[in-house]
C-alpha positions in Angstrom: -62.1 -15.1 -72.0 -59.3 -14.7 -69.4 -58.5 -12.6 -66.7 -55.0 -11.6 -64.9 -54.1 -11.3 -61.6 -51.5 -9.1 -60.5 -48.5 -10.8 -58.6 -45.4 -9.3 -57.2 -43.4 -9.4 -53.6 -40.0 -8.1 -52.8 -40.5 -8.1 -48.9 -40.1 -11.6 -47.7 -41.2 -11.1 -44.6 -44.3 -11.6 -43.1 -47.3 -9.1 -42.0 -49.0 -9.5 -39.1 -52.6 -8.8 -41.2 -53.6 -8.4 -44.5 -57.0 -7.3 -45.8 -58.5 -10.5 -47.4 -62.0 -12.0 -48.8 -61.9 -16.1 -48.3 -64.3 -17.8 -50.4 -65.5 -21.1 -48.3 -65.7 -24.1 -49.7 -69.8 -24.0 -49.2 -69.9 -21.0 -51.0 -70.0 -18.1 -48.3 -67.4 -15.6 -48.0 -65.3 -14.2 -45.3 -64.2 -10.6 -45.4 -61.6 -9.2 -43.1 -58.0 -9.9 -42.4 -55.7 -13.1 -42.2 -52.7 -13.1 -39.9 -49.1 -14.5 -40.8 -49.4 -14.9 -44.6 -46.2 -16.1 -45.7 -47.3 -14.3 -49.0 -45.4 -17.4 -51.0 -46.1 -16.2 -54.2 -41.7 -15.1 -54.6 -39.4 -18.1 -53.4 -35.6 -16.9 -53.0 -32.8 -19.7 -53.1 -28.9 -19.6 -53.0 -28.4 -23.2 -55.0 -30.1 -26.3 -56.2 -30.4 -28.1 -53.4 -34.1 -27.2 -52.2 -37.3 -28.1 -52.8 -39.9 -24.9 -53.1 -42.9 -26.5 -51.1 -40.4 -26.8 -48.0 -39.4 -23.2 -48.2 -42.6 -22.0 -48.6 -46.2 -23.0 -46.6 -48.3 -23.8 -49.6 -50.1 -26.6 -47.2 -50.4 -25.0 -44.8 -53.6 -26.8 -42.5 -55.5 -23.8 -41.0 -55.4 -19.6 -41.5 -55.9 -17.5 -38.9 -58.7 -14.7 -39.6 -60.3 -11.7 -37.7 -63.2 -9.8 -39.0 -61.7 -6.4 -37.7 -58.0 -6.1 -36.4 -58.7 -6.1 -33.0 -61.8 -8.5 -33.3 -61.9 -12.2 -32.4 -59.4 -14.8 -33.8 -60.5 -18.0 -35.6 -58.6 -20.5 -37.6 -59.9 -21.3 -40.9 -59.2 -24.9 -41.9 -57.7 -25.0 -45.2 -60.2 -28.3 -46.2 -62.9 -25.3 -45.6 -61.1 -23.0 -47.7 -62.2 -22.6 -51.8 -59.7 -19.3 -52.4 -58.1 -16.5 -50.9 -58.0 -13.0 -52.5 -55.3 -10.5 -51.0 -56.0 -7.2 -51.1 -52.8 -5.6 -50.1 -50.0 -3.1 -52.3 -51.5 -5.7 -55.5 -54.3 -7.5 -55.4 -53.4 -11.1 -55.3 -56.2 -14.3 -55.3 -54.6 -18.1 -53.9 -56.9 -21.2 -55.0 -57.0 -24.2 -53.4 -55.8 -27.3 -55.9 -55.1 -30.8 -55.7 -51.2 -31.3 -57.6 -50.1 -34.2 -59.8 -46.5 -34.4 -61.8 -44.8 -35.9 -63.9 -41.7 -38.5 -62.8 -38.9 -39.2 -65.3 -40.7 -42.8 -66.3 -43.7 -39.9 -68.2 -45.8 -41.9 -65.3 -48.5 -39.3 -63.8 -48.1 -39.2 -60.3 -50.7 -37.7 -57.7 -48.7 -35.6 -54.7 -51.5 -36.1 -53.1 -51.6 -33.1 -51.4 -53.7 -29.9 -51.5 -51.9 -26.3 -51.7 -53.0 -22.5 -51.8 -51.2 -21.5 -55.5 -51.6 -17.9 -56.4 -53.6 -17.7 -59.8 -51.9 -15.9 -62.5 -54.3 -15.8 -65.6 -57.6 -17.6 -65.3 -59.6 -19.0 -68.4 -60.7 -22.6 -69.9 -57.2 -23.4 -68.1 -56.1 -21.8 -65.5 -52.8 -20.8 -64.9 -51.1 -20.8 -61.2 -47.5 -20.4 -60.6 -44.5 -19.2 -58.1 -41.8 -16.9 -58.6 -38.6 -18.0 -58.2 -35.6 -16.1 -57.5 -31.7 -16.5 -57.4 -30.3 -14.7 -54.9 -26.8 -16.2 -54.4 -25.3 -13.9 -57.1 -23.7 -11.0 -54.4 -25.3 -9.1 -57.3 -29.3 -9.1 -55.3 -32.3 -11.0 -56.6 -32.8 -12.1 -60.1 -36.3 -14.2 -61.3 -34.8 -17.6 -62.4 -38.0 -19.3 -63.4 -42.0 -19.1 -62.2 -42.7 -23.1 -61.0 -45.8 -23.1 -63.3 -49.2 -25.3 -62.7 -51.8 -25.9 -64.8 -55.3 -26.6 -64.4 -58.4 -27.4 -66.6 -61.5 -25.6 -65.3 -63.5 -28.9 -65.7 -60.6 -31.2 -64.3 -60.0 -32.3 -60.7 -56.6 -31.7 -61.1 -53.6 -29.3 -61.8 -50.4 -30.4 -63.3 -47.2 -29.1 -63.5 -45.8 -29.0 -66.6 -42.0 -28.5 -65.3 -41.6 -29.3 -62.2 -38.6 -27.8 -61.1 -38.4 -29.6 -57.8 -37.8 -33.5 -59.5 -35.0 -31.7 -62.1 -32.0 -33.6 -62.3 -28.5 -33.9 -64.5 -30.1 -38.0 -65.2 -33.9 -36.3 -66.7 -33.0 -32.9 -67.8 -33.5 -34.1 -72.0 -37.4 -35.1 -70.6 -38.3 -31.9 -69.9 -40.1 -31.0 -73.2 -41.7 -34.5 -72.7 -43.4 -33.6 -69.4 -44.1 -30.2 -70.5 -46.4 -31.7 -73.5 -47.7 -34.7 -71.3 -49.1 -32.0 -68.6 -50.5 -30.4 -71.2 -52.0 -33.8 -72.8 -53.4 -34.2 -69.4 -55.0 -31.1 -69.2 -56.1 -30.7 -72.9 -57.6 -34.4 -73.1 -61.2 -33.7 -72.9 -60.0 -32.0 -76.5 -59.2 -34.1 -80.1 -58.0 -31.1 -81.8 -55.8 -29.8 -79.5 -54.3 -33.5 -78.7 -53.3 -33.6 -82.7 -52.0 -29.9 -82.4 -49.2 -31.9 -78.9 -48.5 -34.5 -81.1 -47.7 -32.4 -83.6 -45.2 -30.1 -81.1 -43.5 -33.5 -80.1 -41.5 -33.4 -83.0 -40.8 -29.2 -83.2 -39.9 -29.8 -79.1 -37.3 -32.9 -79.8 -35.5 -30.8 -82.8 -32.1 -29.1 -80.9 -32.3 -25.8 -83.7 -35.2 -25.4 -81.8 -33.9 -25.4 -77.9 -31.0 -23.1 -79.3 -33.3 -20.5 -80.6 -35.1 -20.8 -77.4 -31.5 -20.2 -75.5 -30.9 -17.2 -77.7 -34.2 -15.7 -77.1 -33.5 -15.5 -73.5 -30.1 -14.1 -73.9 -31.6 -11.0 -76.4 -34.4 -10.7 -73.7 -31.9 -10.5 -70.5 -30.1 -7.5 -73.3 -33.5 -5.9 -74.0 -34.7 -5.3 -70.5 -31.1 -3.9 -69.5 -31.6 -1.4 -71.9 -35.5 -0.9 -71.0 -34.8 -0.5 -67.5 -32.0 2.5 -67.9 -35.3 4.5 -69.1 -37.0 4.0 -66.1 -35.8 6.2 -62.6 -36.4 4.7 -59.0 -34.9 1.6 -58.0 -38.7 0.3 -56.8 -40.2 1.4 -60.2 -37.1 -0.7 -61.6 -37.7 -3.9 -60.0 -41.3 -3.6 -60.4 -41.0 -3.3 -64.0 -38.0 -5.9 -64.2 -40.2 -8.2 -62.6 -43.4 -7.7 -64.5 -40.9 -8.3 -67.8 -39.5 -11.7 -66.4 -42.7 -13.3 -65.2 -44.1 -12.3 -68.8 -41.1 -13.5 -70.4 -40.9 -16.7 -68.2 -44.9 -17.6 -68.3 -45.2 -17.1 -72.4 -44.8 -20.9 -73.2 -47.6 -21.6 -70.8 -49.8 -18.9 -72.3 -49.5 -19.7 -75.6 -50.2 -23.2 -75.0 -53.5 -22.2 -73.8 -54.3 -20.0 -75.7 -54.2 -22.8 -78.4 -55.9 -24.7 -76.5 -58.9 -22.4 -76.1 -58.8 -21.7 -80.2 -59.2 -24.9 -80.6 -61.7 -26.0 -77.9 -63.6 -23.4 -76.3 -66.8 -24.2 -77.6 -66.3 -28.1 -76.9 
């Protein structure tokens, strides 16, 4: 059983308020409005040289939160905070997770750092994740990638399987390698599934493989071109190009857990 939550920002900018419900860490909720969400669900860059968590606030310590818009301001501490659900143009929910990686050694390392990750698809893993977007092209915004994190609903944990921010020329052959390992990470309170990784390690290594995965992209890119002269409005356009690319750009993750879940839901 999984459920999807709807993501999607083209306005970078922030809003002074925006209806929320913020689940508390004890268990009560708050239900109002939170002032000067940075919304950092959609990252835009110009090159390579950045790292997402300093262009967005994903750690951000406190939130500030009014019952009614002229009511009384308080700050929220985010070690208070279990999740926020947005309830603005889409209805978007943050959780609250504790991050670990994987450096170029296959070493598990801890960030040691709690951030608010919007959740994409919830189930026996959960998937968070970050739009990315390239707009250095003179040609506007195009999605390069969703920074995707994992996390087992009976883990501490969430991992991310590529984490675009430690990509380099020197590790860019390990990234199948620390895809799988997240996922061994996340998957390990499961036998079954552990075999099925081990079994991927070899499909993952083979280059016919990574070609056909190039070549999918490049007959996806043609398909939505040809999708999108059907559809009239530039908004409607970008709405649907983006629904098409964060589809296209989470399926690896999704399948993964959804073999997971075949394999282990009743463990």
């Amino acid at each position: 059983m999984t459920s999807t939550y709807s993501q999607l920002v083209f306005n970078f900018s922030k809003k002074e308020y925006i209806p929320c419900e913020i689940e508390l860490s004890d268990g009560n909720t708050l239900r109002g409005f939170v002032k000067d969400f940075d919304e950092p669900n959609a990252v835009e860059f110009s090159g390579y040289q950045f790292s997402i968590e300093s262009r967005t606030n994903l750690d951000r310590k406190f939130y500030t939160f009014v019952k009614e818009l002229k009511g009384e301001k308080q700050d929220i501490m985010l070690e208070d905070i279990q999740s926020i659900l947005l309830k603005d143009e889409d209805t978007i929910k943050y959780e609250k997770i504790k991050v670990k990686t994987i450096n170029s050694n296959m070493e598990v390392v801890d960030l040691n750092r709690e951030v608010m990750i919007p959740l994409l698809r919830e189930g026996d893993i959960n998937l968070y994740g970050i739009k990315v977007y390239n707009c250095g092209s003179g040609m506007g915004c195009e999605m390069a990638y969703v920074l995707a994190y994992i996390k087992n609903e009976n883990q501490e944990h969430a991992y991310i399987p590529i984490d675009f921010n430690r990509i380099n020329l020197f590790n860019l052959g390990k990234i199948g390698d620390k895809f799988l390992k997240s996922f061994e990470m996340a998957g390990s309170d499961c036998p079954a599934f552990l075999e099925y990784l081990e079994e991927q390690k070899v499909l993952f290594d083979d280059k016919s493989f990574q070609k056909a995965h190039k070549e999918d992209y490049k007959n996806f890119r043609k398909e939505v071109k040809q999708k999108l002269k059907t559809i009239k409005g530039g908004k409607n356009k970008r709405k649907e190009e983006d629904k098409l690319y964060a589809a296209f750009f989470v399926k690896m993750y999704t399948d993964m857990i959804d073999e997971y879940s075949s394999r282990c839901h009743d463990i």
